[in-house]
C-alpha positions as a Markdown table, in Angstrom:
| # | Residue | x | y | z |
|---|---|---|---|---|
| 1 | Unk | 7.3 | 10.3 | 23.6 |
| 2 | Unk | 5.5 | 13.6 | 22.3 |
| 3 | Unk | 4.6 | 14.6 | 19.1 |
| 4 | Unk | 7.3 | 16.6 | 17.4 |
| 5 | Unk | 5.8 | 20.5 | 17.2 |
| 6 | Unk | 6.7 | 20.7 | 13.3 |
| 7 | Unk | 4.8 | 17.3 | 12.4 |
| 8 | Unk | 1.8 | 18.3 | 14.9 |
| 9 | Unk | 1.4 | 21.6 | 13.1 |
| 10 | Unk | 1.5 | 20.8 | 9.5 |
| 11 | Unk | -1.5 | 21.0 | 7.4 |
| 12 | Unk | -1.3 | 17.8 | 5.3 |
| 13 | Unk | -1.4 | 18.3 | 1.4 |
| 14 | Unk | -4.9 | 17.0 | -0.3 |
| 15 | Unk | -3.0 | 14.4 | -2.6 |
| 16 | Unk | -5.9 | 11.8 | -2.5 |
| 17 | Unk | -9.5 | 11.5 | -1.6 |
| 18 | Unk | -10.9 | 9.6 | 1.4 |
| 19 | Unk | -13.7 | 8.3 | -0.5 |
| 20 | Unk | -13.0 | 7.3 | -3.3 |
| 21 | Unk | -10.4 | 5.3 | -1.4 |
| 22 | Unk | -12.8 | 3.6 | 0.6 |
| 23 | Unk | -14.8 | 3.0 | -2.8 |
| 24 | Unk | -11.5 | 1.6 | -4.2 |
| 25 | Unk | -11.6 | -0.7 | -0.8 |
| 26 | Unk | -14.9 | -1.8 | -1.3 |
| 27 | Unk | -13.9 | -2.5 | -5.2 |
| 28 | Unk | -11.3 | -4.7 | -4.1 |
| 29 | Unk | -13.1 | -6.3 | -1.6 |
| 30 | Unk | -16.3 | -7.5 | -4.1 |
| 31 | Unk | -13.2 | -8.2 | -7.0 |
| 32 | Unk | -11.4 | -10.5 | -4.3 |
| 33 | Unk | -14.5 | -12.4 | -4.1 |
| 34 | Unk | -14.2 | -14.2 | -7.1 |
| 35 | Unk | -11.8 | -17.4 | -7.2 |
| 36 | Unk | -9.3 | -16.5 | -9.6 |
| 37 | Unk | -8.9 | -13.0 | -8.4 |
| 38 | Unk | -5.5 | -12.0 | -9.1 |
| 39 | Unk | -3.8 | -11.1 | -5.0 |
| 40 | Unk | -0.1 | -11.7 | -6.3 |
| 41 | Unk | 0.8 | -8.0 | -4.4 |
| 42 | Unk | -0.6 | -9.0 | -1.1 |
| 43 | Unk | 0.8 | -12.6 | -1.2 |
| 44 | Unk | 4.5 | -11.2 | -2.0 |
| 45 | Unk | 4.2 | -8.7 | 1.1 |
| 46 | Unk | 2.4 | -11.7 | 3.3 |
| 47 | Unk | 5.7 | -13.5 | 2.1 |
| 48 | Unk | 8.1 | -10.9 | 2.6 |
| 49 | Unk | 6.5 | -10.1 | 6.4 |
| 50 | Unk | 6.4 | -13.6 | 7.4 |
| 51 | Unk | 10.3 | -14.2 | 6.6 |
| 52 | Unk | 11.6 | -10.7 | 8.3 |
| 53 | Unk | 10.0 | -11.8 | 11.8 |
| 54 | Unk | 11.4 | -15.1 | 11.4 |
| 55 | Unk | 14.6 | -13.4 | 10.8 |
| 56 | Unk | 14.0 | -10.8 | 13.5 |
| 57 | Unk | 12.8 | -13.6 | 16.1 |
| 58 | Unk | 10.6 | -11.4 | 17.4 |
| 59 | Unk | 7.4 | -13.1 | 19.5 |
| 60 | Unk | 4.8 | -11.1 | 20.3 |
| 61 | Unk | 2.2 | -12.1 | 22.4 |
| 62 | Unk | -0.6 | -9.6 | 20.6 |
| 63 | Unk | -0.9 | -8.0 | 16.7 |
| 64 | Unk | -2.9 | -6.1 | 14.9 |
| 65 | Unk | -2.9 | -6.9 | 11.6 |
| 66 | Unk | -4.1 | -3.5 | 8.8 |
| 67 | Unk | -5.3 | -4.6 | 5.4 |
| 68 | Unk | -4.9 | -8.2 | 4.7 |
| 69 | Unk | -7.6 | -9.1 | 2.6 |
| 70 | Unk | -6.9 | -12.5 | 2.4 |
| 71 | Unk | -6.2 | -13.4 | 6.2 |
| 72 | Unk | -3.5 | -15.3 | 5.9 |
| 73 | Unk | -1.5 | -13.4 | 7.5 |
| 74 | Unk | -3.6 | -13.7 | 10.7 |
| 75 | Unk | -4.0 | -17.5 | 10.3 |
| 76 | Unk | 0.0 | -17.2 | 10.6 |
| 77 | Unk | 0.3 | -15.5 | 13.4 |
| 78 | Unk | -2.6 | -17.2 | 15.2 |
| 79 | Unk | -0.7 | -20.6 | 14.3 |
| 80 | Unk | 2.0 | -19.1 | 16.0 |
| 81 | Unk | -0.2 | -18.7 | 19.7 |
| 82 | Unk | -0.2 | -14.9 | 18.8 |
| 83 | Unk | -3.4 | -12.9 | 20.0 |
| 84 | Unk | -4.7 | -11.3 | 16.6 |
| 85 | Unk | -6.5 | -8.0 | 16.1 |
| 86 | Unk | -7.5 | -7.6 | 12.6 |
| 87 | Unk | -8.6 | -4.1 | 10.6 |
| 88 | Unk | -8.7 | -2.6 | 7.3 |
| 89 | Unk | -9.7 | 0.6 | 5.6 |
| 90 | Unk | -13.6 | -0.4 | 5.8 |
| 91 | Unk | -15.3 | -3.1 | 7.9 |
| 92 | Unk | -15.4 | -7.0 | 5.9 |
| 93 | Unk | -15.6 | -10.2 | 7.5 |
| 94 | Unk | -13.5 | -10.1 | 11.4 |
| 95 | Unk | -11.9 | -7.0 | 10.0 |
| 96 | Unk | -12.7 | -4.1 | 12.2 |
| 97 | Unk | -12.6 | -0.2 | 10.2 |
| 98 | Unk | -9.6 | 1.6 | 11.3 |
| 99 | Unk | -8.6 | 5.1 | 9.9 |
| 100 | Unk | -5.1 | 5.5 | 10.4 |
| 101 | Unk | -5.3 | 8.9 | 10.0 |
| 102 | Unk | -7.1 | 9.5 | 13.3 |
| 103 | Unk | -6.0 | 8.1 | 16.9 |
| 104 | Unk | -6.4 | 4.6 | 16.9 |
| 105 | Unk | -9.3 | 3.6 | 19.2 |
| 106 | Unk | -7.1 | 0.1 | 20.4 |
| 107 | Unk | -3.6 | -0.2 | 21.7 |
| 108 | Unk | -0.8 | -1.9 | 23.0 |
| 109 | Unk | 0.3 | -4.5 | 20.2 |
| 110 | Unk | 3.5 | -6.1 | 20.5 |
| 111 | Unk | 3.6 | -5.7 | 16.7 |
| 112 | Unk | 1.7 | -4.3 | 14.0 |
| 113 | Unk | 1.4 | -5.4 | 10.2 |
| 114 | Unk | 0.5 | -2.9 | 7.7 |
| 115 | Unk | -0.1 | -4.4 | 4.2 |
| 116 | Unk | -1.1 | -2.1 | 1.5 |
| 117 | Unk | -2.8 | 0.9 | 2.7 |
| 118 | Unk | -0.3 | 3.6 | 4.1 |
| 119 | Unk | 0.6 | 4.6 | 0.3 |
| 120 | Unk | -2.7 | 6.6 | 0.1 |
| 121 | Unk | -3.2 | 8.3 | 3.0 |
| 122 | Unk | -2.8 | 12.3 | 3.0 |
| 123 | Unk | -0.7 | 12.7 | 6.4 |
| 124 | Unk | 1.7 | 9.9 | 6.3 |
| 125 | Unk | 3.4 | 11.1 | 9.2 |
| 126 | Unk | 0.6 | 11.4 | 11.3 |
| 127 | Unk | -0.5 | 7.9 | 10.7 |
| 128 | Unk | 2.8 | 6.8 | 12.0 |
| 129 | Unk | 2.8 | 8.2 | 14.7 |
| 130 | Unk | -0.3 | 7.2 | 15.5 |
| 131 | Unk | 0.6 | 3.4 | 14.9 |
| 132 | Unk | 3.8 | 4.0 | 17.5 |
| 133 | Unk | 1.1 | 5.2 | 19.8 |
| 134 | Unk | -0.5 | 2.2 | 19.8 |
| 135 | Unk | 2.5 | -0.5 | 19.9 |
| 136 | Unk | 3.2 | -1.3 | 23.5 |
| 137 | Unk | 6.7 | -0.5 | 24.4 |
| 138 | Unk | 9.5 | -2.6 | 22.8 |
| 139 | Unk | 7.0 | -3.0 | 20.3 |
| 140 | Unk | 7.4 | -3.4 | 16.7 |
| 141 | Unk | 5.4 | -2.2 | 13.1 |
| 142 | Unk | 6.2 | -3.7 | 9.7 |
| 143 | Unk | 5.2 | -1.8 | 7.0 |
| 144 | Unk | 4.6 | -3.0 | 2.8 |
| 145 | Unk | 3.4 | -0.3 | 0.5 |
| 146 | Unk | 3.9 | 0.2 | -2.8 |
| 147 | Unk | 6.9 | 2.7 | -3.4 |
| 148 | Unk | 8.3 | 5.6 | -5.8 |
| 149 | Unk | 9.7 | 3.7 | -9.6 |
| 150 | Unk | 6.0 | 1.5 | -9.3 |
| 151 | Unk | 4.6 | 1.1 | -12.5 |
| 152 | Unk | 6.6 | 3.0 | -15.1 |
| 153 | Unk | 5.0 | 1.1 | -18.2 |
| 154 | Unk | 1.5 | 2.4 | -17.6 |
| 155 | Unk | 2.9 | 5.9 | -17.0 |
| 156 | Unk | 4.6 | 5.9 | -20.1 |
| 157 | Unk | 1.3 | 4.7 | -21.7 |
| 158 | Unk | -0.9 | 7.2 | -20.3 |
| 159 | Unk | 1.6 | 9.9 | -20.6 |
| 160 | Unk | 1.5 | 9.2 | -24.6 |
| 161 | Unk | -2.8 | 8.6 | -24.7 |
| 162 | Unk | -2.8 | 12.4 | -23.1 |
| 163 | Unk | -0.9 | 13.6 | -26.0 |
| 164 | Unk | 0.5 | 17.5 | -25.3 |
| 165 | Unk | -2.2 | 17.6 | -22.3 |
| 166 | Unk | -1.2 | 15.5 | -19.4 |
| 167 | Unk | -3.6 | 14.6 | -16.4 |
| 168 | Unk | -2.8 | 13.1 | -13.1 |
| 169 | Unk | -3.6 | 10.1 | -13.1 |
| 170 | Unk | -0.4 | 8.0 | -11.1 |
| 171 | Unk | -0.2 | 8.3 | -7.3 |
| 172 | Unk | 2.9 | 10.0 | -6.2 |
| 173 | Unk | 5.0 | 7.7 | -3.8 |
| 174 | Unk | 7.3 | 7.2 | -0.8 |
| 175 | Unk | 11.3 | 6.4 | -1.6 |
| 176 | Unk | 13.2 | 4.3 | 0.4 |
| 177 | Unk | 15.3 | 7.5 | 1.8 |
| 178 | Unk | 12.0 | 9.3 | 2.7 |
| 179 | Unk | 10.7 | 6.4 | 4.4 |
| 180 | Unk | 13.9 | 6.2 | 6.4 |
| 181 | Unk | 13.8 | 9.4 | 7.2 |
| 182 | Unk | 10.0 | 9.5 | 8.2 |
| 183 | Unk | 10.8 | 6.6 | 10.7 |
| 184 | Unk | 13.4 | 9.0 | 12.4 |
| 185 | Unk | 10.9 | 11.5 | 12.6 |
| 186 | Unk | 7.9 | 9.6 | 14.1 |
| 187 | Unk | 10.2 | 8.6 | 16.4 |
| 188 | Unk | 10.7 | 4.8 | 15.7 |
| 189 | Unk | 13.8 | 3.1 | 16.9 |
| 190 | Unk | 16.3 | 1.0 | 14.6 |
| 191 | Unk | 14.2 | 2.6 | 11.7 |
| 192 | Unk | 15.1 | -0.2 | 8.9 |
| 193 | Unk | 13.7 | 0.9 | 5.1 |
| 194 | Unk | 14.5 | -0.9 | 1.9 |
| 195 | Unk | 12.3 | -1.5 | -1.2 |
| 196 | Unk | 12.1 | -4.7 | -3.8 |
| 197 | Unk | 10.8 | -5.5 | -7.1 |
| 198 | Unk | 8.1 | -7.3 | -8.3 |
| 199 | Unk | 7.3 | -7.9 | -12.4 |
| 200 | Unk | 4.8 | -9.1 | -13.9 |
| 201 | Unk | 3.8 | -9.4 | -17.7 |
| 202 | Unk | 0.4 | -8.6 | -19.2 |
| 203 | Unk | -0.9 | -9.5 | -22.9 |
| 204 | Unk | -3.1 | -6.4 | -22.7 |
| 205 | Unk | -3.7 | -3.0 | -21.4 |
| 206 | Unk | -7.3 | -3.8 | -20.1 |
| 207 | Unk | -5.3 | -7.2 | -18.5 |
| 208 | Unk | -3.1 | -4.8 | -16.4 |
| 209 | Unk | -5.4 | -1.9 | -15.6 |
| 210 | Unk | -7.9 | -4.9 | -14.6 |
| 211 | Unk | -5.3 | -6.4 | -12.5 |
| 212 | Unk | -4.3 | -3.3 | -10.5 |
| 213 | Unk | -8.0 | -2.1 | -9.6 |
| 214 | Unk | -9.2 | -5.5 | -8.2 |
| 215 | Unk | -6.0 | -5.6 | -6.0 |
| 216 | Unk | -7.2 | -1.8 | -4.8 |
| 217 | Unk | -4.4 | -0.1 | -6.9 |
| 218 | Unk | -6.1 | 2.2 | -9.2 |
| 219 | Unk | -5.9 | 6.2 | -8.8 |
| 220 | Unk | -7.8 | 7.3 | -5.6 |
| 221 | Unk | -6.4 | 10.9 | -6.4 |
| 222 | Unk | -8.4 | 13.8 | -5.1 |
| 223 | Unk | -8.0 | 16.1 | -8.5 |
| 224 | Unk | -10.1 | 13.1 | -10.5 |
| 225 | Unk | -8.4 | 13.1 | -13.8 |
| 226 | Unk | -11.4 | 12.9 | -16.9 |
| 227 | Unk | -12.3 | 10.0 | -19.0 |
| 228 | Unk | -10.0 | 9.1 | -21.9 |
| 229 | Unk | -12.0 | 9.3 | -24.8 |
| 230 | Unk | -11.9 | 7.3 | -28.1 |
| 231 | Unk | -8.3 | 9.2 | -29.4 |
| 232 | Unk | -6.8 | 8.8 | -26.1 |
| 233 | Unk | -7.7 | 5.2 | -25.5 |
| 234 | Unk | -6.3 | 4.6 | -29.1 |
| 235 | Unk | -3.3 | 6.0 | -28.5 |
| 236 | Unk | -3.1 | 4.0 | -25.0 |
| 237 | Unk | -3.7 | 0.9 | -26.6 |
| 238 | Unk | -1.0 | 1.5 | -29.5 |
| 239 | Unk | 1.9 | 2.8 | -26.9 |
| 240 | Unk | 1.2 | -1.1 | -25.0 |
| 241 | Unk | 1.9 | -2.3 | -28.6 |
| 242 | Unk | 4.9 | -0.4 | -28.9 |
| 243 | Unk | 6.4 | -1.6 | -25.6 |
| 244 | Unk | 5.3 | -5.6 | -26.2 |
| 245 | Unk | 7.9 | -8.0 | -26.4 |
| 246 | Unk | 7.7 | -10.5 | -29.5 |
| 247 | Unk | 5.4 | -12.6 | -27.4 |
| 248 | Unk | 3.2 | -9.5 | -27.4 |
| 249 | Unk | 3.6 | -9.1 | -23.9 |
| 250 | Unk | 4.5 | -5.8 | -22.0 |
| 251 | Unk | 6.5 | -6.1 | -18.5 |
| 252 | Unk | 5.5 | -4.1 | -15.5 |
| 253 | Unk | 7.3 | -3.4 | -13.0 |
| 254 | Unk | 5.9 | -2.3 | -8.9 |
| 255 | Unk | 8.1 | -1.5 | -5.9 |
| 256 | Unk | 7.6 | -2.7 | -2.9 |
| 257 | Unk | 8.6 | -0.5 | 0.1 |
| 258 | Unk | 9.0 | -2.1 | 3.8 |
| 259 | Unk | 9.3 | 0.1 | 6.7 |
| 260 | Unk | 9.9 | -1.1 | 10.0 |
| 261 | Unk | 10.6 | 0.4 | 13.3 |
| 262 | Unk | 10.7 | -0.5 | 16.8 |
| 263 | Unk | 8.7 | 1.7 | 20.0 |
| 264 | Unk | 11.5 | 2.6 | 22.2 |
């Protein structure tokens, strides 16, 4: 199948850099390293993955496997006789670099995983197609990324520490009816897209900003939003106060969009 003319022409928006999203990666990578490294997003869309094939019956005899830092995933599959093919945004451990924005240099997987990366990329669409590309036919991708309605607590915080100034500094995100839709597009058969909710409580800001960054989800936004300076952070920290239950805890909330599709 061909590349539609109107998704081969567009020009991509800018919405987040490339390297700062490898640095964000490499952040993740050296964070994950340590034993009680919080991984509680990746181990809900290992989960998640693991029960929709089961469900699907679907036995591939080869996978690629994009951004599981933890390799469970693989160990799965392998314990399944499946023929792994691991990559990630940069090169750790048997992970080979793959940028998914650019035609993939292997091919022919009866399925591919995608765990965590496809929500910063600037030409979503182009990365999908190039993942169809390389699915062997009958083929299928599952996707986990984190979704539009992720986070609302710490956009509410930083909207107050900003004050009558507001910066960018939340990633915009993919709906479950745009993800639906971009399956169509791309080509994908029996496009499936559905989103879930994951919450989690925190006894302080620095707890929850420290949790997202060592699991690779802090801003990689190309327009780099400055430093919050003393005021700011003061205000921050009294708008977690405000939202704390009587524990003193504040609830977050992250959405969890799957995507899958199957290559005709």
């Amino acid at each position: 199948m061909t590349t539609p003319p109107a998704l081969a022409a567009a020009t991509p928006p800018r919405i987040f850099a490339p390297h700062r999203r490898i640095a964000a990666r490499r952040r993740l990578l050296a964070a994950q390293g340590q034993p009680d490294a919080p991984r509680y997003v990746m181990e809900d869309m290992i989960e998640d993955t693991l029960d929709r094939l089961s469900f699907l019956r679907h036995e591939p005899q080869t996978a690629l496997v994009m951004g599981d830092f933890t390799g469970t995933m693989a160990q799965a599959l392998h314990a399944q006789g499946v023929e792994v093919t691991s990559a990630d945004v940069v090169a750790h451990g048997d992970c080979m670099a793959l940028a998914e924005e650019a035609p993939w240099p292997v091919h022919g997987f009866n399925l591919i995983v995608s765990l965590g990366t496809l929500d910063t990329v600037n030409d979503l669409p182009g990365a999908l197609i190039h993942m169809r590309q390389a699915l062997a036919p009958g083929g299928l991708v599952l996707i986990s990324m984190m979704a539009a309605g992720s986070l609302p607590a710490l956009r509410a915080i930083m909207l107050e520490a900003d004050g009558e100034r507001p910066a960018a500094r939340m990633h915009p995100a993919v709906d479950v009816r745009s993800g639906a839709q971009l399956l169509q597009r791309v080509g994908l058969a029996n496009p499936v897209a559905d989103a879930r909710g994951l919450d989690v409580s925190f006894r302080s800001l620095s707890g929850l900003v420290g949790d997202l960054r060592a699991q690779g989800l802090g801003s990689v936004l190309a327009d780099h939003a400055p430093a919050l300076g003393k005021t700011a952070c003061a205000r921050a920290l009294a708008a977690f106060a405000a939202q704390a239950d009587a524990e003193g805890r504040v609830t977050e909330h992250l959405e969890i969009l799957t995507l899958s599709g199957w290559r005709p």
